[in-house]
Every structure is written in C-alpha cells, then in structure tokens.
N, C-alpha and C positions, 0 to 999 in steps of 0.2 A: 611313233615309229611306224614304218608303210613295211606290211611284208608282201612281195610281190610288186615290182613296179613296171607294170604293164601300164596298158593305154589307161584304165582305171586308177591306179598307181598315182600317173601322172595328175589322174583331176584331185584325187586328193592333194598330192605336195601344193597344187596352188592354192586349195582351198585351207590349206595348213597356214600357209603363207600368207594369205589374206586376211584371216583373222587373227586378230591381237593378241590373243589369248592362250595362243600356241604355236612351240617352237617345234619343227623336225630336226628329229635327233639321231639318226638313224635311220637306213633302208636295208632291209633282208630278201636277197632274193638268189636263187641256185646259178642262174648263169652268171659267173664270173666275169667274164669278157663286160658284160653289165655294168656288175659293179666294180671293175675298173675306170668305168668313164663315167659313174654315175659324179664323181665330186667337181665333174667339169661340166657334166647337166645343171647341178643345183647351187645356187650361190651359196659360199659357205661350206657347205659339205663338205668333208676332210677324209682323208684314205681311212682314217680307225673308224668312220661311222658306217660301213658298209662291211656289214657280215650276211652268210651264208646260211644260218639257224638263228632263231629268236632265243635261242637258250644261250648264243656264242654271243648273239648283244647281249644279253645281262649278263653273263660272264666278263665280257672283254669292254665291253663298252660302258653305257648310263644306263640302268633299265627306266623304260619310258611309264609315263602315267596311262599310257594309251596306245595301243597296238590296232593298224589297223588292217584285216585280211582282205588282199586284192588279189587273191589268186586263185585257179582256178576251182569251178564250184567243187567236183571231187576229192578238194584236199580240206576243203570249211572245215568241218567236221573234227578233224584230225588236231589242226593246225590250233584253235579257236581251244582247245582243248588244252593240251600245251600253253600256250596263254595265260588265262584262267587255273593253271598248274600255276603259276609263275608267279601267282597274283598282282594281275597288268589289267585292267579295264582291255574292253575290246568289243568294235567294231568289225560285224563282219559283212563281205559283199551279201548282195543276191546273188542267184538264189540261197536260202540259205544251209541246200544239204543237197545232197545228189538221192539220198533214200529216205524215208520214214525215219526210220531206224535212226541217220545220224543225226537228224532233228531233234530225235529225241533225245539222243544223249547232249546235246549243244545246252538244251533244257534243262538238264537234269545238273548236267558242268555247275551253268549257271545257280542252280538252286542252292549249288550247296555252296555256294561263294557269296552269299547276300549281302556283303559289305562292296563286293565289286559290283560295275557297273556293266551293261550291255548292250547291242542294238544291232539291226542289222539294216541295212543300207537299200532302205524301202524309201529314197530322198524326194521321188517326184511326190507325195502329199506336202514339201514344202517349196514346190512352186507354187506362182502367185493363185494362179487359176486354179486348183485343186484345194489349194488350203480356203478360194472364198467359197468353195461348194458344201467346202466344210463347216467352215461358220453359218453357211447359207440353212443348211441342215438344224443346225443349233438352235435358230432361235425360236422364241416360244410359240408363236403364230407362224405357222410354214404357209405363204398364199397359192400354194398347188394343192395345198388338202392333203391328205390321205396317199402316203406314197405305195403306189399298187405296182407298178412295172417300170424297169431301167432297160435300155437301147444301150448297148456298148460296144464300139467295133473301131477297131484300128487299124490301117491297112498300112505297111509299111515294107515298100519294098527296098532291100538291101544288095538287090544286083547276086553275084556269085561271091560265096562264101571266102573270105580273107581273112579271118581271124583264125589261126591254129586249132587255138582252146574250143572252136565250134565242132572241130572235127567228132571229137570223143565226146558228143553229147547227142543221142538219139533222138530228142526233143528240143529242137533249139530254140523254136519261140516259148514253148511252155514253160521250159527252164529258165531263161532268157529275160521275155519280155514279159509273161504272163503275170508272172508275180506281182508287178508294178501293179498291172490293171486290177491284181484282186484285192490287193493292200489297200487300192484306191476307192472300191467298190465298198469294201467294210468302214474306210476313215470316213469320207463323207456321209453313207449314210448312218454311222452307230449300231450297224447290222452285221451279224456274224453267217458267212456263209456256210451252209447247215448242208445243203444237197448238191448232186452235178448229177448229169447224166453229157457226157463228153466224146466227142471224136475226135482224136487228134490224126495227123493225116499228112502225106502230100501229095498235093495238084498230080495226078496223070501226066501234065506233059513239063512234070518238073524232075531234072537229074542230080538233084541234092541226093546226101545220104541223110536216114535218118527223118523223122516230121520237121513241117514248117509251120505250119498252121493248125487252127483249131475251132471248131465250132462245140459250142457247150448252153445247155441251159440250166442258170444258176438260182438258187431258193435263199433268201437271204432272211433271217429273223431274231428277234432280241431272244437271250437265251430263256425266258421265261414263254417266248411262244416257241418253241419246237416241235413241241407236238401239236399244236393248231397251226393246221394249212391254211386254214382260210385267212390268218392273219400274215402271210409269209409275202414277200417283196419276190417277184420275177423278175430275173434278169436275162434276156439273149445275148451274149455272148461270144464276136468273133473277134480272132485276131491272127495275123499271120506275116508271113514274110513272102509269100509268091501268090500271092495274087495277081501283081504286075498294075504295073500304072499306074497313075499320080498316087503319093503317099496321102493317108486322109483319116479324122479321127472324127467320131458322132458320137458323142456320149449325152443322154438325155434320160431326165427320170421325170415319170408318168403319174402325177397323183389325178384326184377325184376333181380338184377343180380348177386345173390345169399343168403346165409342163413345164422345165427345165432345163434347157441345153449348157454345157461347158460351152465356155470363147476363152479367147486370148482377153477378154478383159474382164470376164467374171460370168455371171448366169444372165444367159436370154430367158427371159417369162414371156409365157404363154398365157395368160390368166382369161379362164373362161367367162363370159358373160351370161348367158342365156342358162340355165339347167335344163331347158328342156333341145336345147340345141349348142352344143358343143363344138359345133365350128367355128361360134364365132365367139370374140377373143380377144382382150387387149394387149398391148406388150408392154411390158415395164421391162427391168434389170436389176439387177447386185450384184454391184461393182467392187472390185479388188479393194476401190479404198472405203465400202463398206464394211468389209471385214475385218482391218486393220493390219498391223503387222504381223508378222507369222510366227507363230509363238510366240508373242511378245518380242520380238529380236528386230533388229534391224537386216536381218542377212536371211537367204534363199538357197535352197538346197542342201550340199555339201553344211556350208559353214553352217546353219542351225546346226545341223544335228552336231557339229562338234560343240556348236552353244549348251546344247541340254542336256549333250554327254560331262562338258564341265561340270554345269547345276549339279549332276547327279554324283560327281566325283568329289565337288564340297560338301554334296548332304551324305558321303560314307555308304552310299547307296541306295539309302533311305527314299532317294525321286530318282528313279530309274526311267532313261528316255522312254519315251514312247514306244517306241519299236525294238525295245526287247527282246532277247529271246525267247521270254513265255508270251507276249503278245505276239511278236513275229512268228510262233510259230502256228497261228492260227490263219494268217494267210500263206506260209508253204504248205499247208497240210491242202489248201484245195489245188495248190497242183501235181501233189503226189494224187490227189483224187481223180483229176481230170487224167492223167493217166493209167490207172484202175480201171475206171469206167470204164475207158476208149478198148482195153486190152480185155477186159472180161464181158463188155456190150450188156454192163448195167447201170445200175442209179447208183451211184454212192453215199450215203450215211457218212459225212464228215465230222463230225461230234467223237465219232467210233476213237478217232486216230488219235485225239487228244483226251481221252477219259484218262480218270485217273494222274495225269500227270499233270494238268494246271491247277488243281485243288490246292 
C-alpha cells in the first residue's frame, strides 16, 4: 500500500508493478479529488482500494504486508509511526525526519516492534555505479592503498522551484538531496560519518526561499577509530541546486597509492607508479560486471529494496533491509548536523545525536 501518491508515489506503484513479488492493494492519500481518479490511473485499482487514513484501509479494506511513506518529509515521523501501531512493515521516503527528535522516535517505534520490518528509501546505493564502489571497497586488497581523502560535489541545477512540498522546507537541498550523498558516502566506504563543520546557504544573486546549497567538511571513521584523528577519512563536500549551469557530479576517493572516481560504468583507477613521484600513474577499472548483481537480485533501485524488504518479511524480522531505521538513522543524523553547524558556526560531534539509542 503507497500512502501519499505524489510524483514519488508514482515511482513506487511502477516499481510494485514490476516486481513479481508484489501486489498494490491500496493507495492513501488526503486529496480526494486524487483518489477519485486514482482507479483510472492504475490498472486494476477499484473505488474500495482508495482511502484517506492508513487506519481506514485496515478498517475498510485489506491491511497490506507493507506500507509505503511517500509523503511529505514533515509528516515521516508521525505517519511511520501509526504504521508500525498497525503492525504493517514500512518503508519510509527520504529524508527520514524533519527534526532529530522524530528520528528518533522513528527508532525507537522500530525497536520495539522487532518482528517488523524497516527501511528508508536511501535507493541510489542500488544503482549500478554506487553499489560497484561498494563492492570496490570490499575487497581484500584495495589498489589505491590507504583511503586518506574523498572529492564529493554534485552540482544540480533544477531551474525555479515547482514542487509545492519544497516550499515548507527551509533546507531543500540538505533535506532533499543531501541525504543521498551521505548514505552514499558511509555505504561505500564502511565509514561512519563522525564530524561536519557545514555552511548551508543561498547564492547572493539567488531568490529562492529558504537554502539551496551547502559546502561542508566531512570526517568519516570505523567506530573503533573515533577518537584517533589521524586515522579519520576527509571528505570535501558540495552540493546544491543554484549554482547554475550544466548539471555535473565528481565523486573520487584519494588513497596512498592512487585514486578512484565513480562513472557511469563503474571506477576509473588511477594507480600510482613511481613512490617517489605521484604523478605518474596507470589506469586500470572496476566494472559494474565486476561486482556483480546488486544484492544478489536481478533488479535496481526501487525494486531491491522491495526484494530485501521481502527477505526480511519471511525472516519475521530476523534480516532487516539494510537501510533501517537504526541504520538509516546514522546518515539523517549528519544532516540534522550539517544544519547545527551552519546555524551555531561550529564543528559538530555526530556520535552525540545517536548515543544511547543504537545500543
């Protein structure tokens, strides 16, 4: 069941529809006018599968094995919650809270329901490119050496603001887009982002409301080095929506005996020759079909994660997808940081936000 069938909404019902493995049973969403004409959107669909509360589908309708939240981020919290009251597995968008705070109740929901399932809809680690960075990471012999610093910058420009739900978000790329890149930043490399010192901002000659952009410098390390710096991953950090002109993403990590970039077809290597001169350098690669299929599954994005939300639905909760809500919420917690920083103009301690509640 899709509650919320907005533009995101929609990429679910396809991605519901394309896997074999699951039926939609139902759509929840408040504008009515909606769902009147939702059973002439979707093949199938019949007038009694469209209700106005997830509590009036399990009332009136079939309660689903799986509920998924596609509405907007200030109602996660709330919604996700109710859910999990319901005892319904569930999927919830990015990002996955509007505050600290409902993050952590999202967590806390989840803990005490341990036979349900969770996750939240951090999908680009199961594009092709992201998941071989991942495996690229993984294996026993890394030929970049010693990962010391990561390049991250996205530049994405979306024109003037169209989507409603942007409106009532003071942060819209950090909210928004940021998430992606951090989830991205901890999957590939097995590193937990531990510090920020962050400005979030908008361009001077831009008349949006609210930030678009953000420069941040991120500290990333396994939780056994926290407190040794000297073993700690650098990351610089931009990303934004007005910068203006051609759209464009650089993502490259920097070890001891050469480099890394993301492509469309997997990692460009840099691999150094010389020790005593570093500029020069062979190129090899690791390609998409070195790393294999993506989770094991034959399917990308969306449909994984309804693959391992299944897995986790036959194990009783026992394999809980990846992106969790106690995992997931260790990449929202760096963008409630990087809005901390920018607003108090200090370093953030990210560890702080999630003590105590991942034990």
């Amino acid at each position: 069941m899709i509650i919320g069938y907005g533009n995101i909404g929609h990429e679910w019902e396809k991605a519901i529809r394309h896997h074999p493995g699951w039926d939609l049973v139902g759509i929840v969403d408040t504008n009515t006018e909606l769902l009147h004409n939702v059973p002439t959107m979707i093949p199938g669909m019949k007038d009694d599968q469209v209700f106005t509360s997830i509590e009036d589908a399990v009332k009136f309708g079939q309660k689903p094995d799986l509920a998924i939240v596609a509405v907007p981020i200030y109602y996660h919290h709330m919604i996700a919650k109710k859910v999990l009251d319901l005892d319904i597995n569930v999927i919830c968008e990015k990002n996955m809270a509007s505050t600290i705070y409902g993050g952590r109740q999202m967590v806390e929901c989840a803990k005490s329901k341990p036979h349900l399932c969770t996750a939240v809809d951090t999908q680009y680690r199961y594009q092709s490119k992201f998941w071989t960075a991942h495996q690229f990471f993984k294996q026993g012999v890394n030929p970049i050496g010693t990962l010391g610093m990561i390049k991250w910058e996205s530049i994405d420009f979306r024109g003037e603001v169209a989507k409603p739900w942007w409106w009532a978000q003071q942060d819209i790329y950090l909210e928004d887009m940021s998430i992606h890149w951090f989830d991205l930043l901890r999957f590939t490399t097995g590193l937990d982002i531990v510090q920020v010192k962050a400005d979030v901002f908008m361009p001077r000659y831009s008349d949006w409301q609210g930030s678009s952009d953000i420069h941040a410098n991120l500290a990333l390390a396994k939780p056994e080095d926290c407190d040794n710096r000297h073993n700690w991953v650098w990351c610089q950090f931009y990303g934004g929506f007005q910068r203006k002109g051609p759209s464009h993403n650089e993502f490259v990590y920097y070890g001891g005996d050469g480099q890394a970039r993301i492509t469309d077809l997997g990692m460009e290597l840099k691999i150094y020759t010389d020790k005593t001169n570093n500029s020069k350098f062979e190129e090899d690669g690791y390609l998409s079909t070195d790393a294999g299929p993506i989770a094991g599954t034959p399917y990308t994005g969306h449909e994984v994660m309804l693959e391992l939300m299944s897995q986790g639905i036959d194990s009783g909760g026992e394999k809980q997808p990846p992106t969790n809500f106690c995992e997931a919420f260790k990449s929202f917690a760096v963008t409630m940081a990087c809005s901390e920083s920018s607003r108090s103009n200090r370093t953030v301690w990210i560890p702080d936000y999630w003590k105590g509640l991942l034990s």
